[in-house]
N, C-alpha and C positions, 0 to 999 in steps of 0.2 A: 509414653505419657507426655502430655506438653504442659505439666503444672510447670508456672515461672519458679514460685518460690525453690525448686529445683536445680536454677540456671548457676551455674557455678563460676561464669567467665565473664571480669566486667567488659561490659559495653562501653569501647572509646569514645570519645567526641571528635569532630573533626578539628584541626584547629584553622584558625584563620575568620571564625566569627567575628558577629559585631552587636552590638544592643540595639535591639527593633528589628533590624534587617535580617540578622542570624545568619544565614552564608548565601543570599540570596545575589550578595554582591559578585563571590564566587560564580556564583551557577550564572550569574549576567556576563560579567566581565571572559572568564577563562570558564566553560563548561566540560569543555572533553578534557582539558589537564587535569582539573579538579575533579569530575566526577571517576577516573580511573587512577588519580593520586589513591583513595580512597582504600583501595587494596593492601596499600604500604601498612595502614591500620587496624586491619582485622579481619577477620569472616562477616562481620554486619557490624555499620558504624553509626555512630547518631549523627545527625546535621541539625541546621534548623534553619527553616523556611520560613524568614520572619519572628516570629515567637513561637512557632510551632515546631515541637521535633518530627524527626524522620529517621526514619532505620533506615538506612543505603544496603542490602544487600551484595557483596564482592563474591563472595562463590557457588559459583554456577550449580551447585549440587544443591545446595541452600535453597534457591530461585526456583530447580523444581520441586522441593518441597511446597514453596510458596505456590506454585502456578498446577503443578498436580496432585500431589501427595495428601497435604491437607488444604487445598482448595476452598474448601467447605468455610473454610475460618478467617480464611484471609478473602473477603469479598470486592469486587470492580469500586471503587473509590479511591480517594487520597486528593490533594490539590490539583493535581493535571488533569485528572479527570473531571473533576468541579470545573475547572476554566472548561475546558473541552462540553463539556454538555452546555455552554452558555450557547453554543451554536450547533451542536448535533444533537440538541434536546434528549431522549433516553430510544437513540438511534442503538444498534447491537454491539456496537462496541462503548458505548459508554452505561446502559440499561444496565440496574441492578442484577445481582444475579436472584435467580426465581422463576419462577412462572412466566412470566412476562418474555426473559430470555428465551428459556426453554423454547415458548411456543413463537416467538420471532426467528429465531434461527432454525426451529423444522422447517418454518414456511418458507424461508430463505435460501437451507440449502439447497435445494433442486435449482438454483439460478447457476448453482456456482460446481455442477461434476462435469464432466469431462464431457459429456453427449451434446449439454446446451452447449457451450461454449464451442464445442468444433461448429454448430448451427453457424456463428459468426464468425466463426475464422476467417474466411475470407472475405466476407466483407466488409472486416477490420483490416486486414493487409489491403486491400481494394482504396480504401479511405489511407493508409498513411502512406500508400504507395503514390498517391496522387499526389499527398503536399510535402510529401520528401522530393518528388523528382521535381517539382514547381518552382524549389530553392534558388537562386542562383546560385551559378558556382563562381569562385573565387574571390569572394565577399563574406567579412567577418560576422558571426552572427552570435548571437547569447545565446551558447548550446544549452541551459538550464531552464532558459525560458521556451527556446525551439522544443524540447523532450515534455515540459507539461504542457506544451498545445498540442504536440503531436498526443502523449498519454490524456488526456482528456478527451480530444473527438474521436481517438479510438475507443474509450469507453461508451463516449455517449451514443456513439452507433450502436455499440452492445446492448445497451443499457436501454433506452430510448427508442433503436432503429434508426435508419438512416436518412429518414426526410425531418431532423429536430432544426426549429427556424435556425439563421445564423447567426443570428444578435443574443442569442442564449450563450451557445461558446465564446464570443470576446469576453460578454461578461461576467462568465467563472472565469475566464482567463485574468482575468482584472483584477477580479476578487481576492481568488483564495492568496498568495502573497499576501496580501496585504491582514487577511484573517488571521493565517497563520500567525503571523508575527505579533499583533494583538493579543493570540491566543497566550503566546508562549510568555506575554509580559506580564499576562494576568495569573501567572504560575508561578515564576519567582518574584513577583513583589506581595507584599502584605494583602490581607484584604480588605483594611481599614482605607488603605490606597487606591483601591481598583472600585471600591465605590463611592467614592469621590467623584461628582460632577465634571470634571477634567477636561479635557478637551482631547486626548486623547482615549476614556475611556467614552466618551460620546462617539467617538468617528467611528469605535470598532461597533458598537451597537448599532450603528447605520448599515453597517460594514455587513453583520450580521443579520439583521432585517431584509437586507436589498440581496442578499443570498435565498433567504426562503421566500420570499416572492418568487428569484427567478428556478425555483424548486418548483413549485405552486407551476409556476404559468407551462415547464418542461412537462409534469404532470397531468394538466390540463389536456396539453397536447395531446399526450399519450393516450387518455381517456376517452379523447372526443377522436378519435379517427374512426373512419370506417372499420365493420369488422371485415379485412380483409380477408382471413381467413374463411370466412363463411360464403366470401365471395369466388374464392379459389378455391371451394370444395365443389360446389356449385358446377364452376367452369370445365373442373376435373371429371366429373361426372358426367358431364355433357360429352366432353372429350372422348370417355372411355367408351360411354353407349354408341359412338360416331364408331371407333375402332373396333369397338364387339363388331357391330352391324358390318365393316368392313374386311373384317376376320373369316366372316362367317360365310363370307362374296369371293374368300381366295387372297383378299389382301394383303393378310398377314398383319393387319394392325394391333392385334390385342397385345404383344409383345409390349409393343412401345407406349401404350396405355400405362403401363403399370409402374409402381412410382409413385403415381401424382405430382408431378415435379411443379407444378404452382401451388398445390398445399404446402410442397416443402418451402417455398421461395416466401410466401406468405409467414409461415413460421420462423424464416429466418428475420424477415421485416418487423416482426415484430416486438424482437430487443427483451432483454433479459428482463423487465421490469413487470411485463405482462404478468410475470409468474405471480407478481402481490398485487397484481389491478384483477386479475381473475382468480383470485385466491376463494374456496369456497370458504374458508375465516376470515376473512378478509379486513386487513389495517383498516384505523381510520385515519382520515386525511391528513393528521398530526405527525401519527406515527408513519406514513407516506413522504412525508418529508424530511422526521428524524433520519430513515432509514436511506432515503438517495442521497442528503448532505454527509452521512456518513461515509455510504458506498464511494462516491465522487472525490470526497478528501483523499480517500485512502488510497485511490487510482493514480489521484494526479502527482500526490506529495510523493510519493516512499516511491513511485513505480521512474518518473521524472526523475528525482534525483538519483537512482542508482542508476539510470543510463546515462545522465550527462559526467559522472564518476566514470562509468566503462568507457566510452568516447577518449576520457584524457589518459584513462590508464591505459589503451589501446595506440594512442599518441605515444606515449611515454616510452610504450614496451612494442616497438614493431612487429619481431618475431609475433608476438600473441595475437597481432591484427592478420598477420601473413598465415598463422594455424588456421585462424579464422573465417578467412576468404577460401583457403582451400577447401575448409570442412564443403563450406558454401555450394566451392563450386563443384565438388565429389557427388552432391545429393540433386545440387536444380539445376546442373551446367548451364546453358545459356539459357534458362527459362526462367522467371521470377518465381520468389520464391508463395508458395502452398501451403495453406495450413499443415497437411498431411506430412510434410517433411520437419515439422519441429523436432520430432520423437525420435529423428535422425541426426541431430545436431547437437552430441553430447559436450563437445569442450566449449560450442557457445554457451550450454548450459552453467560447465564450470566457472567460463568466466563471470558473468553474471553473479553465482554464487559468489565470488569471491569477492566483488563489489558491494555486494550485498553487505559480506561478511565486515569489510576494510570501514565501509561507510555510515555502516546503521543499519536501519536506516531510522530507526525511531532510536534516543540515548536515553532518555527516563521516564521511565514508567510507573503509575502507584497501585497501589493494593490499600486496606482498610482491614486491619487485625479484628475479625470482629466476637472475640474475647482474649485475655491473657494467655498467651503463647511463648512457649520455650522454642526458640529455633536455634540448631544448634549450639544449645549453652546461651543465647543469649535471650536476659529476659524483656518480649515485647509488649509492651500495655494495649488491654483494649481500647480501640479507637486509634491507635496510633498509625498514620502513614507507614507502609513498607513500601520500597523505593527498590526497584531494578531497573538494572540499564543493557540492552544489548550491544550497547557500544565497548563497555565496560567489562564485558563478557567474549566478546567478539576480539579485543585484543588482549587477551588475559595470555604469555605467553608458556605457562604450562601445558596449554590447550592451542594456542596455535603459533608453537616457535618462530620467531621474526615476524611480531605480529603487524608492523609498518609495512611489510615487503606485501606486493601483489603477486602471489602466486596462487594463480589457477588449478594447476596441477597438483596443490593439497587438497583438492576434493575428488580427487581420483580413487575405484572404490577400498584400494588395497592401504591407504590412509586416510579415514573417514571416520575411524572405531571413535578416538578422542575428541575433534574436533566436531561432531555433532552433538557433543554431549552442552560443548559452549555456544552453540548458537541457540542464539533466541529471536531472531529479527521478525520471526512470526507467530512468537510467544509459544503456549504449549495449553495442554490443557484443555477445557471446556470451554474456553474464552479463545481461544487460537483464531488467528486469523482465518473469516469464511471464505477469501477470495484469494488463497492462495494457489490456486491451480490457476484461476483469471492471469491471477501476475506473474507467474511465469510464463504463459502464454502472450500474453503482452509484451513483457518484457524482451522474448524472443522473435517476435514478428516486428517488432520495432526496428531490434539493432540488425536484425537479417534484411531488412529492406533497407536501412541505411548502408548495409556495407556493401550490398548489391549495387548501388545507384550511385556509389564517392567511393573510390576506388583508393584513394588519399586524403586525408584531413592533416590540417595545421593549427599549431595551437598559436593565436594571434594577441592573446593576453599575458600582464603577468602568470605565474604560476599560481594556481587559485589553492585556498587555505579552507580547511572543512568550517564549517560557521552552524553554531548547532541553531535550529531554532524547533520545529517540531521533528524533523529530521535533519542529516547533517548536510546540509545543502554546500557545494561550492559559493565564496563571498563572488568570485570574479570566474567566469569562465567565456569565455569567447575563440573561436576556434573555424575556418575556412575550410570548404570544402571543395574538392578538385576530381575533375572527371577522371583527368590522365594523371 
């Protein structure tokens, strides 16, 4: 039962408050010391977010209560996700849960198993494979910003196809930085503050605007192209009856007919987004745009930052770059690498993971209690914020001993029973990340064509410090890249 009046265990406060602000000061100034202090206090702690409390959730067993268990009661809300819908409107990761969910994420998942996305494999390696080798080499570059341009135009080839104009891509590239950071200021300040006329809440509304325009116009795009496909059935057909006809003379053509290998190429052109522009329930234009600003963020942020994290940790730890190359060159010896050889490349997988694990990639997350709830002993009010953090969870070091150390080799499968019980970087539950087969497929074809093509990287910055703002992004990273 979850009657509160039952909860036997007081609920601590966090200390370090202040009147008005409540610990938002915290969460601005020191975010990851503060929100993984928090553990020192309890199994679930209060804060407060301006005047507003919060339960911080610290153990991972707790959080899947929260995210599967009873689900049901604890619904998609809280302040981050208020800020966050001011620019992904009631896109699938911020929409209530309901109906509404339910039936956006049916229509969604077929963009995101395993069959579409090998359709773009390669002509997502094909695209980063061009503007990784384009680089020059031996010139310092902003590896965090190099990984969201590269994670962006491989999505938007996904996404889109790959004839989308090129003044769209600089200007996500432009953009989301500068969103994010908006985003995440409108989360720990008050909200008597954040609608204030200000002159920084003005720029992120612009900020904000001049994103779903350039949503609108990629849209557009997509909508108004020829049906390619109908022209490559067409062609394919032509094709085969040429080959019957030549089959039937001795030629032997009908073999090569089969296939339709311009239907399939066609299919491929046409980018995952097709699945909701020819949807037979089809979004309206609104939720068309909640739904790509959403998909887009979640590509460029979380998927960006954990490779310009793997880059330095692969700097740091050689051995791990030198596993790495070999796995590489074991599977595609001197050939570039294939989508088909992912499924080959277990310890790049690991690495990754462990990045994953080390960096976030998202640190707090809300929930909305929606009635009075006993969670473990402690009693939570309806309407009250519930607060989990993967960061929080991710170095929790019951769950993952020396949780500072980058070690890949703890996701090996003979050590895995514990340590999956505390990751959450892709949540859990009904609400779990849609695109998480995307992202590791991303994530893979990325650093396998970087390692292919830079044989040696240097790090030419200070040592960068994780800096939360939607995810834990490096403050400074800059890093050279060398043939030989």
């Amino acid at each position: 039962m979850n009657t509160p009046h039952r909860a036997a265990i007081p609920t601590a406060t966090a200390p370090g408050g202040l009147p008005l602000v409540g610990h938002g000061h915290l969460l601005a100034r020191k975010p990851l010391p503060f929100i993984t202090s928090l553990r020192d206090h309890g199994r679930v702690v209060r804060i407060r977010i301006g005047t507003t409390p919060a339960y911080v959730v610290t153990d991972p067993s707790l959080t899947r209560r929260v995210l599967v268990t009873d689900a049901a009661h604890y619904t998609k809300g809280g302040k981050i996700i208020d800020a966050l819908r001011v620019f992904f409107g009631d896109g699938l990761a911020t929409v209530a849960d309901g109906a509404t969910h339910r039936r956006n994420r049916r229509l969604m998942q077929p963009m995101f198993n395993k069959v579409h996305i090998a359709r773009r494999g390669d002509a997502m390696i094909e695209q980063v494979r061009a503007m990784v080798t384009a680089w020059p080499a031996n010139r310092p570059r902003d590896v965090y910003a190099d990984m969201n341009e590269l994670t962006l135009s491989a999505f938007l080839v996904a996404l889109f196809g790959a004839d989308l104009p090129k003044h769209l891509e600089g200007e996500f590239t432009a953009l989301m930085p500068e969103i994010m950071k908006g985003t995440i200021r409108q989360t720990i300040l008050p909200n008597w503050i954040t609608r204030l006329p200000l002159p920084a809440n003005r720029a992120h509304a612009a900020r904000v605007a001049r994103l779903r325009a350039l949503i609108d116009e990629a849209i557009d795009h997509r909508a108004n192209r020829p049906d390619r496909s109908t022209k490559a059935k067409a062609t394919a057909k032509t094709k085969a009856v040429a080959m019957a006809g030549a089959a039937a003379d001795g030629g032997g053509g009908g073999k090569r007919a089969m296939g339709c290998p311009h239907a399939a190429a066609a299919r491929e052109e046409e980018g995952l987004f097709s699945t909701l522009l020819n949807a037979k329930d089809p979004l309206t234009r609104q939720q068309l745009q909640d739904e790509a600003i959403t998909l887009l963020t979640g590509a460029i942020e979380t998927t960006g930052t954990t490779l310009a994290w793997t880059l330095y940790e692969i700097y740091r730890n050689p051995e791990i770059g030198r596993r790495l190359r070999k796995e590489l060159a074991a599977v595609c010896g001197d050939r570039p690498l294939r989508y088909e050889d992912l499924d080959q490349l277990p310890y790049a997988r690991r690495v990754l993971q462990e990045a994953i694990r080390k960096y976030g990639p998202a640190w707090m997350v809300t929930r909305t209690a929606a009635r009075d709830m006993n969670l473990g002993g402690h009693a939570i009010p309806q309407g009250a914020d519930v607060v989990w953090s993967p960061y929080l969870h991710q170095h929790d070091p019951d769950y993952f001993p020396a949780p500072d150390t980058f070690d890949p080799d703890r996701w090996e499968t003979d050590r895995t029973p514990t340590t999956r019980d505390s990751f959450f970087a892709f949540g859990d539950g009904s609400r779990k990340c849609i695109g998480e087969n995307f992202a590791w497929s991303e994530l893979q074809i990325i650093l396998g064509t970087i390692l292919q093509n830079w044989p040696r990287i240097q790090l030419t910055s200070q040592l960068p410090r994780p800096q939360a703002v939607v995810t834990v992004k490096p403050d400074t990273l800059t890093m050279t890249f060398h043939r030989f």
